[in-house]
C-alpha positions as CSV (number, residue, x, y, z in Angstrom):
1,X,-11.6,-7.0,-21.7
2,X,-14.5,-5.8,-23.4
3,X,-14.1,-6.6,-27.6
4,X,-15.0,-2.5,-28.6
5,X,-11.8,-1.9,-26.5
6,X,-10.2,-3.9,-28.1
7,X,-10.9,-3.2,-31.1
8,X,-10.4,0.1,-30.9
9,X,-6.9,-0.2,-29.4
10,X,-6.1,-2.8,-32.4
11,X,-5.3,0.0,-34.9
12,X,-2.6,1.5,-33.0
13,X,0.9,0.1,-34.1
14,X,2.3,2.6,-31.4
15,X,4.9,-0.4,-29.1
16,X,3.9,-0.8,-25.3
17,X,6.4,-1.8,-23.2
18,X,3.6,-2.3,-20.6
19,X,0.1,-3.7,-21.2
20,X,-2.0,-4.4,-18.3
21,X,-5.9,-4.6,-18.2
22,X,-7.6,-5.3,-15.3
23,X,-11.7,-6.2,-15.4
24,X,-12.6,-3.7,-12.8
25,X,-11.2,-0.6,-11.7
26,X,-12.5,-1.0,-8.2
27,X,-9.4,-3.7,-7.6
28,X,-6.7,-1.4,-8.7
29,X,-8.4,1.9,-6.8
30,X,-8.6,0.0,-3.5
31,X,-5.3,-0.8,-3.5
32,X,-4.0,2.7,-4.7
33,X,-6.0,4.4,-1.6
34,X,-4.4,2.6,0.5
35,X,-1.1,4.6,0.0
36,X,-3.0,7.5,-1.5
37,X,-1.2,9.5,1.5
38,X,1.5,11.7,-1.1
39,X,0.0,12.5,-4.6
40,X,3.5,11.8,-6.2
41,X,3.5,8.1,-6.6
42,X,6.5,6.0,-8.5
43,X,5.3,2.8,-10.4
44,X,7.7,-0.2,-11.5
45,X,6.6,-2.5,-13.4
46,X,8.0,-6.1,-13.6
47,X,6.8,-9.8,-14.9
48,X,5.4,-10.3,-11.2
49,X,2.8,-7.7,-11.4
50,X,3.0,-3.9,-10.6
51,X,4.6,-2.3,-7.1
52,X,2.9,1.4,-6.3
53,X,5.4,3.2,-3.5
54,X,4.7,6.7,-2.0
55,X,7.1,8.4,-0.1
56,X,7.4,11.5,2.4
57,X,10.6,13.2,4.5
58,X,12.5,10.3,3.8
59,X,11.2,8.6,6.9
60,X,8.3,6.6,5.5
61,X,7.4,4.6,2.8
62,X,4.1,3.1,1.6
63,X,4.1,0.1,-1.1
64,X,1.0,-1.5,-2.9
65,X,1.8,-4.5,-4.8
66,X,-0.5,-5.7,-7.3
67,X,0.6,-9.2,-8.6
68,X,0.3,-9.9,-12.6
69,X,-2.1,-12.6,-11.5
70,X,-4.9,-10.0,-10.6
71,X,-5.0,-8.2,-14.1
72,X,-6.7,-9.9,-16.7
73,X,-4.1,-9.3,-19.0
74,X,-0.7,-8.0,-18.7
75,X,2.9,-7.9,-20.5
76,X,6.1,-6.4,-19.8
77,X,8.4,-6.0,-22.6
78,X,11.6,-5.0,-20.2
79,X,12.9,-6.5,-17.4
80,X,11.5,-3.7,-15.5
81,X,9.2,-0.6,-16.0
82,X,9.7,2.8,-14.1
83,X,8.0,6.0,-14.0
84,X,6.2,8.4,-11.6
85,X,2.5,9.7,-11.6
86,X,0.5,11.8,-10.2
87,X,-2.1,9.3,-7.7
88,X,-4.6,12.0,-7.5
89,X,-4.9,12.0,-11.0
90,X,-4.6,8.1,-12.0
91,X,-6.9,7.8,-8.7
92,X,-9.6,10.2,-10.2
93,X,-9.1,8.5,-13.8
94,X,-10.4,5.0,-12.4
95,X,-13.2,6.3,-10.8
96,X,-14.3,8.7,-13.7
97,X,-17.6,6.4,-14.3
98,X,-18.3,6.6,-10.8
99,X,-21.1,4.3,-10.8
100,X,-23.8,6.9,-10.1
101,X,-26.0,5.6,-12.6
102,X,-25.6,2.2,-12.2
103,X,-24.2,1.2,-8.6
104,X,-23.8,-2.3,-9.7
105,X,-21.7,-1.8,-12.8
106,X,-18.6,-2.7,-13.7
107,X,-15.7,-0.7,-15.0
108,X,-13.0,-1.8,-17.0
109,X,-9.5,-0.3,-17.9
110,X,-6.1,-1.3,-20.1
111,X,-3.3,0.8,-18.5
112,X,-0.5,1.5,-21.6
113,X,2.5,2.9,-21.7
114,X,5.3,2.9,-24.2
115,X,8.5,4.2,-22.6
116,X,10.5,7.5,-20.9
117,X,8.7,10.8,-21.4
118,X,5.2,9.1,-23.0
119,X,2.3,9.1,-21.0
120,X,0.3,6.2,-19.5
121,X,-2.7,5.5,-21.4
122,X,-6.1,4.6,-19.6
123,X,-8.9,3.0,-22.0
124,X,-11.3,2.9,-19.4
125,X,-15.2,1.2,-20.5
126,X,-18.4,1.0,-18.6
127,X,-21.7,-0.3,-20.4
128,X,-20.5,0.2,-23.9
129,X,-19.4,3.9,-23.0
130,X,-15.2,4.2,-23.9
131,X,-13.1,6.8,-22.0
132,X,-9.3,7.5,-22.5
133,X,-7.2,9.3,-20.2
134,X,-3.7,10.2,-21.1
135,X,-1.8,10.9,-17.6
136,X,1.6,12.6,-18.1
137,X,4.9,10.7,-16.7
138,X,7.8,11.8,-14.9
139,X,11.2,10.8,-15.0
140,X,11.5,8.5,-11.5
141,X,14.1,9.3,-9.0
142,X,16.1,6.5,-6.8
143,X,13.6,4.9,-4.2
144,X,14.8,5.3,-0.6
145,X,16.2,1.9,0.5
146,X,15.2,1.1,4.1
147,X,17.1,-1.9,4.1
148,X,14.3,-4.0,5.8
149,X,15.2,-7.3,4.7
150,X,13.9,-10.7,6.6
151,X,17.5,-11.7,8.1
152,X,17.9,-8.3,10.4
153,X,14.0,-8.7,11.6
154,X,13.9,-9.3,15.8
155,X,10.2,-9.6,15.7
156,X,7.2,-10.3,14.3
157,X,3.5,-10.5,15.1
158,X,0.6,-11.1,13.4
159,X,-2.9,-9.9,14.4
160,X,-6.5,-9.6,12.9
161,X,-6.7,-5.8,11.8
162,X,-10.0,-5.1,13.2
163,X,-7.6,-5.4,16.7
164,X,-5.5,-3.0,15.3
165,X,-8.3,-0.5,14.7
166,X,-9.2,-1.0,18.4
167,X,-6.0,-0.2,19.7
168,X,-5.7,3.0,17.4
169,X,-9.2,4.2,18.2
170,X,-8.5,3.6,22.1
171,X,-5.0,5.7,22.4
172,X,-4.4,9.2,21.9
173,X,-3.5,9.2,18.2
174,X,-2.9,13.7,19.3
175,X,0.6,12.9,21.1
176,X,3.3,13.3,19.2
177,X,4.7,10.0,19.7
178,X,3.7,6.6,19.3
179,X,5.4,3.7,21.1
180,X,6.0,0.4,20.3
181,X,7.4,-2.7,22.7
182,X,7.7,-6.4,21.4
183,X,9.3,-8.8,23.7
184,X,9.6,-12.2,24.4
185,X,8.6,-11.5,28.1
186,X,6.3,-9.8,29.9
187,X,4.6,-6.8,28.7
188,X,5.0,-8.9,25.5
189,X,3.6,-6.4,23.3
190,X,2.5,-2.9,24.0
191,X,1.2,0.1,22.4
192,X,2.1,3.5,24.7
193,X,0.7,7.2,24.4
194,X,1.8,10.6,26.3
195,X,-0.7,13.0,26.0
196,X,-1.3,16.1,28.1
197,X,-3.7,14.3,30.7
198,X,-2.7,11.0,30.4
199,X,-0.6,8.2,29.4
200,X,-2.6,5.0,27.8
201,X,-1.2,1.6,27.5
202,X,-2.3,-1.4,25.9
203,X,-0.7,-4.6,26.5
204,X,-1.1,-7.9,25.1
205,X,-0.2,-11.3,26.3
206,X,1.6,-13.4,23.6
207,X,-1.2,-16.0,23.8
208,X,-3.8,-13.7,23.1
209,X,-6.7,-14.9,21.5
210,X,-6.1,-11.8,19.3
211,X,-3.0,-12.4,18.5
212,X,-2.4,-14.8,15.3
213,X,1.3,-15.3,15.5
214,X,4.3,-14.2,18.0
215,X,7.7,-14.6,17.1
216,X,10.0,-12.3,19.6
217,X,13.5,-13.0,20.0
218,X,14.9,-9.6,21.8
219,X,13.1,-7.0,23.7
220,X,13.1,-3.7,21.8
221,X,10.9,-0.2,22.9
222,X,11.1,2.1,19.8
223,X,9.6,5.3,19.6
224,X,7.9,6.4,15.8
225,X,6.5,10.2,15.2
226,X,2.2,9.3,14.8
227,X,2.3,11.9,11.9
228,X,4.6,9.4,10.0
229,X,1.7,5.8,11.5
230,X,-1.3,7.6,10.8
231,X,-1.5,7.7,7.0
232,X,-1.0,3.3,7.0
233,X,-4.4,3.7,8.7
234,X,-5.7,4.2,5.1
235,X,-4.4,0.3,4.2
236,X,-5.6,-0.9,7.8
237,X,-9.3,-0.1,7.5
238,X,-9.0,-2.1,4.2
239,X,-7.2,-5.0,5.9
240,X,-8.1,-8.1,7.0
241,X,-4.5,-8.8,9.1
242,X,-1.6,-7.0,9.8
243,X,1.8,-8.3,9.9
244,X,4.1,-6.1,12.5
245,X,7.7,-6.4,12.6
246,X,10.9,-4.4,13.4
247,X,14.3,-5.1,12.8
248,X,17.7,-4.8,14.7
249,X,17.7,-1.0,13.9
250,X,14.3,-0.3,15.3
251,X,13.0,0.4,11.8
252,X,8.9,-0.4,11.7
253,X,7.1,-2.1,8.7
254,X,3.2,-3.0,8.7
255,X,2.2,-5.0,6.3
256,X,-1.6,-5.0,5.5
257,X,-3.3,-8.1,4.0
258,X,-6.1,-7.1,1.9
259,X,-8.8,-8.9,0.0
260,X,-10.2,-8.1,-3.7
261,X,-13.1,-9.4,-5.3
262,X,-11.9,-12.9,-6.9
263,X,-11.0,-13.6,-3.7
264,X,-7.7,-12.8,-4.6
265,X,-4.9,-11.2,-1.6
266,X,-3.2,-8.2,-2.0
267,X,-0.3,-6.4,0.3
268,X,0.3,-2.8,1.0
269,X,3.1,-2.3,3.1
270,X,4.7,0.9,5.4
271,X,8.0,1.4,6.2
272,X,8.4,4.1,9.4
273,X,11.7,5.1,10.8
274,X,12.2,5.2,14.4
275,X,12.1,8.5,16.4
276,X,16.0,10.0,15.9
277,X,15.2,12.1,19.3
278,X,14.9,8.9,21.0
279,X,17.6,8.6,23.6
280,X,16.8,5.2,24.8
């Protein structure tokens, strides 16, 4: 971090219980976009790094996490850190520079914040020019659990994401319904729309070139509401592969691999509940 920021932070005796500076904002904002789907967003803050979640209708759930190992700095004085902020906001904090002058500059920030009911500190610098943005917190409420742990998931596949953005661009993303079939036998794995002309399918073979990894033990055909798939598309187009699994319950989670300058990897994950209409 930049030494006028941190010189100017030095004279403030006021107790963090998080400190985390990162060397360029452009990191931390692609990541929050990528769940930048509710402007409500609950941070908790641990020694492993930072885990953004964003939920809506208590039927999906959006997680960024942002390992210590990215930030250039970063403490945690309890065992873990929770509050809620608005993502608009923290999302229009990071990119307050812009880089309208200077497209290939570099912004910096040190996130603070010092406990329940004090708000999170940005000291944000570009080219010698210091900004700092004081976002108000909210008290956090429980996170849904979905339960999605790695012993109840049936299957998993793992594909290159510009395959995925294919497949999304080729059905009819206007039906209400999007469904999903992952089997160990033929169709294998296949993406289904109704619309009010047609019904598309698109099938894959299990030794597709495209595909990276399949690992199907049962066959299940679950049903998801595309209002609840289409914001993960915000994490896919900044993806380089997707992990898609289900478990014995039907429940859907996407898990988008994305990579930051440094060459570093970051996840972003959705959580989608099956359709409850859905008889079959």
């Amino acid at each position: 971090m930049n030494s006028r920021l941190r010189h100017q932070d030095s004279g403030n005796d006021q107790q963090y219980v998080l400190e985390a500076s990162i060397d360029n904002t452009r990191n931390l904002a692609l990541l929050l976009k990528a769940i930048h789907f509710r402007d409500i967003a609950t941070i908790c803050a641990t020694s492993d790094g930072l885990k953004v979640t964003v939920e809506d209708t208590k039927s999906v759930q959006a997680n960024a996490y942002i390992q210590s190992s990215l930030f250039h700095e970063y403490n945690v004085s309890d065992q873990t850190v929770i509050f809620k902020v608005n993502l608009n906001v923290l999302l229009e904090c990071l990119n307050i520079f812009g880089g309208k002058n200077n497209p290939g500059s570099i912004t910096t920030v040190k996130m603070c914040y010092s406990g329940y009911g004090s708000p999170l500190v940005l000291l944000l610098e570009e080219n010698g020019v210091i900004t700092d943005c004081k976002l108000q917190t909210m008290e956090p409420e429980d996170i849904l659990d979905f339960e999605f742990t790695p012993s109840k998931v049936i299957n998993k596949i793992i594909m290159q994401s510009e395959i995925l953005k294919e497949v999304w661009s080729d059905l009819d993303m206007n039906s209400d319904v999007l469904e999903i079939l992952m089997s160990p036998e033929e169709p294998y794995f296949q993406f289904t729309t109704k619309g009010n002309l047609a019904t598309t399918h698109i099938n894959f073979t299990k030794d597709s070139d495209m595909i990276e990894s399949f690992e199907c033990t049962s066959t299940m055909k679950n049903r998801y509401q595309i209002s609840l798939i289409k914001p993960s598309v915000r994490a896919l187009v900044q993806s380089s592969k997707v992990s898609i699994r289900t478990d014995d319950r039907g429940f859907l989670c996407m898990q988008y691999m994305i990579k930051v300058e440094g060459s570093q990897c970051c996840f972003v994950e959705y959580l989608c509940s099956p359709n409850i209409d859905d008889d079959d």
